[in-house]
N, C-alpha and C positions, 0 to 999 in steps of 0.2 A: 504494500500500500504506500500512500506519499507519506514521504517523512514529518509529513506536519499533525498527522494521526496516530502517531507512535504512544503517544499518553495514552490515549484514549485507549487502543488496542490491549496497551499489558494494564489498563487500569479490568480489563472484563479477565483477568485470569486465566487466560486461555492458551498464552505465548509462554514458548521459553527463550529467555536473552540468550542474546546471539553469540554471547561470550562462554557461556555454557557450552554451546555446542559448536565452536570456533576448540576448547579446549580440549574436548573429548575428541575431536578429531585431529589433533596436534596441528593446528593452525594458528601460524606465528602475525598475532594482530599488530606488532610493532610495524609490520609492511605499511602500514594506515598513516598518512601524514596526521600528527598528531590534533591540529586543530579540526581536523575530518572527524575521530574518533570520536574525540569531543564532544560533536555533536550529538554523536548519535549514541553517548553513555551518560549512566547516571551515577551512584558512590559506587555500584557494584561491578559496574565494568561498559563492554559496549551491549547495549539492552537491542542495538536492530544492526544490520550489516548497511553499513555505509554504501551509499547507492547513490550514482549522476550529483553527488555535490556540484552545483552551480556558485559561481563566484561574480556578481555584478558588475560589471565593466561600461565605461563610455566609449563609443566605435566614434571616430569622426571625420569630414573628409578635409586630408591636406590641404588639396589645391583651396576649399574655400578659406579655410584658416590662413592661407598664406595670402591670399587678395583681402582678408580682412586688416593682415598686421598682426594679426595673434598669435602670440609664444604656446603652445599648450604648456601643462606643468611640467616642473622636470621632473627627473625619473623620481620615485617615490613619494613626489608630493600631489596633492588636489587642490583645488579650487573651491573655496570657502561660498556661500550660496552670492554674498554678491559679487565675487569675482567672476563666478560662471556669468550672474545676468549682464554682467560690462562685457562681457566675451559676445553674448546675446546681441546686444546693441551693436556693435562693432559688427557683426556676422551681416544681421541686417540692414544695415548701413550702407553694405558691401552691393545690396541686390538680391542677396539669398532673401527665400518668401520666411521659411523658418527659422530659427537658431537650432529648434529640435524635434526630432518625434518620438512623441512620449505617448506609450501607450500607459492607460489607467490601469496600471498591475501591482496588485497591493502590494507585491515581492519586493517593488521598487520600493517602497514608503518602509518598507522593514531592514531594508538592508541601507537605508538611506539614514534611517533611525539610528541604526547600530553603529554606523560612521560616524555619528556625529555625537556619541556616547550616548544615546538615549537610552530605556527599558521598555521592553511592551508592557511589562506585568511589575508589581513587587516578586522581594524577595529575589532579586536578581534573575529575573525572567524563569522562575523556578527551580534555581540552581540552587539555592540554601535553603527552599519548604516550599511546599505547594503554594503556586501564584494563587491567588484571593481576589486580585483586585489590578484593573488595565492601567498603565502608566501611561499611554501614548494620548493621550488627549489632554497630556497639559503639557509647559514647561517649552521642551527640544522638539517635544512628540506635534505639537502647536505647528511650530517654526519650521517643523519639515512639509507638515500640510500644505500650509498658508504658501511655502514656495513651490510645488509641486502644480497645487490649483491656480496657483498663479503663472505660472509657467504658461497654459492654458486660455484664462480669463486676460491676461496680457499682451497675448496677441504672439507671444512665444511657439508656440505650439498649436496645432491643429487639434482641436475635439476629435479623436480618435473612438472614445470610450476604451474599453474593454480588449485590447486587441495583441498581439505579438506579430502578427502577419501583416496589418496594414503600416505600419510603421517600419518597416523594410523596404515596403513599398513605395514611400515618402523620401525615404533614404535615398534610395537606388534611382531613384530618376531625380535628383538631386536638387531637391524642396527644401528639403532641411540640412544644415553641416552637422548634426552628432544627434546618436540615436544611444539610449540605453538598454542593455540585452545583456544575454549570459558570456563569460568564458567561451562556450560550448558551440558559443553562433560563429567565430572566430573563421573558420572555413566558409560558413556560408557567407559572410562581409567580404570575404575574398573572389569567392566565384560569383558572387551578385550584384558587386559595385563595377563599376567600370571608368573607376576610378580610383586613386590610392587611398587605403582606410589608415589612420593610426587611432591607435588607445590609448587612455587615460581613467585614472580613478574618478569613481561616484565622486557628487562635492560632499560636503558637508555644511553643517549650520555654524553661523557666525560666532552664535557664540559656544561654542566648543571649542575654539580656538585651534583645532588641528582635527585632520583628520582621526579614529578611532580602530577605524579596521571595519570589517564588513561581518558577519555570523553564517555567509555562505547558506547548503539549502536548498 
């Protein structure tokens, strides 16, 4: 099942963890990049078999970047949410119609959240006791919305709704300079654009003061 029903599953008693039966079959889980593991264990070990961990990335296109005047960040850094929208401005400045195409994918708002040190839940997103209660509706969790929807209602972004497929779309016939998507799309940006793509990290919120890392997923 998706890794995001893993509670729910061993909360009905029915599963045995993965590490259980990783151990009996003398399966060496240290192969597992450790922040992967991570996710997918609890105090006892790893409770489901780590599966298509996606990692959230920005695809963008050179050549507009480069008729904009825009540095992307350098290697290891991001863009704080209003450095991206001056990047925005500058993009369409240029002529381009978008700066992005954002589809409405809650993935984004979660791993956008975690960049910018946010919580979904108390309790450290249920890492030191059952979450009780949602943290994303206030504070960072706010500040990520507000620029997301605004991305959107600003003329940023095209109303897409719901989608992963038309926002490639958008991409590729070169509407927009920079789309957000998986790791995993990394081939398809390659065979789809016809044009050169470079990457760059999710941004994060202002006031986080740096990037945070992302929870993958």
């Amino acid at each position: 099942n998706f890794d995001l029903a893993s509670q729910t599953m061993f909360d009905t008693g029915r599963l045995v963890p993965a590490h259980e039966l990783m151990a009996a079959d003398g399966f060496d889980s240290s192969v597992f990049v450790p922040a992967v593991a991570d996710y997918y264990s609890d105090e006892t070990g790893m409770v489901a078999m780590a599966f298509n961990s996606s990692t959230p990335i920005a695809y963008y296109n050179t050549a507009m970047f480069e008729a904009a005047g825009i540095e992307p960040p350098a290697a290891g850094e991001s863009w704080n949410f209003t450095q991206f929208l001056d990047a925005c401005d500058a993009i369409q400045a240029s002529g381009v119609e978008y700066c992005i195409a954002l589809g409405q994918v809650g993935w984004y708002f979660e791993q956008i959240l975690a960049n910018s040190g946010g919580l979904y839940y108390d309790n450290d997103n249920g890492r030191t006791g059952r979450a009780q209660e949602v943290l994303f509706n206030q504070g960072v969790g706010v500040e990520v919305f507000d620029f997301l929807t605004g991305l959107i209602a600003d003329g940023y972004s095209p109303n897409l709704g719901n989608t992963w497929t038309d926002t490639d779309s958008v991409f590729f016939a070169g509407e927009a300079a920079i789309i957000f998507d998986s790791t995993a799309g990394a081939r398809g940006m390659q065979d789809g654009a016809e044009f050169e793509v470079g990457t760059m990290f999710i941004p994060y919120a202002d006031s986080a003061g740096d990037r945070n890392g992302v929870i993958i997923g």
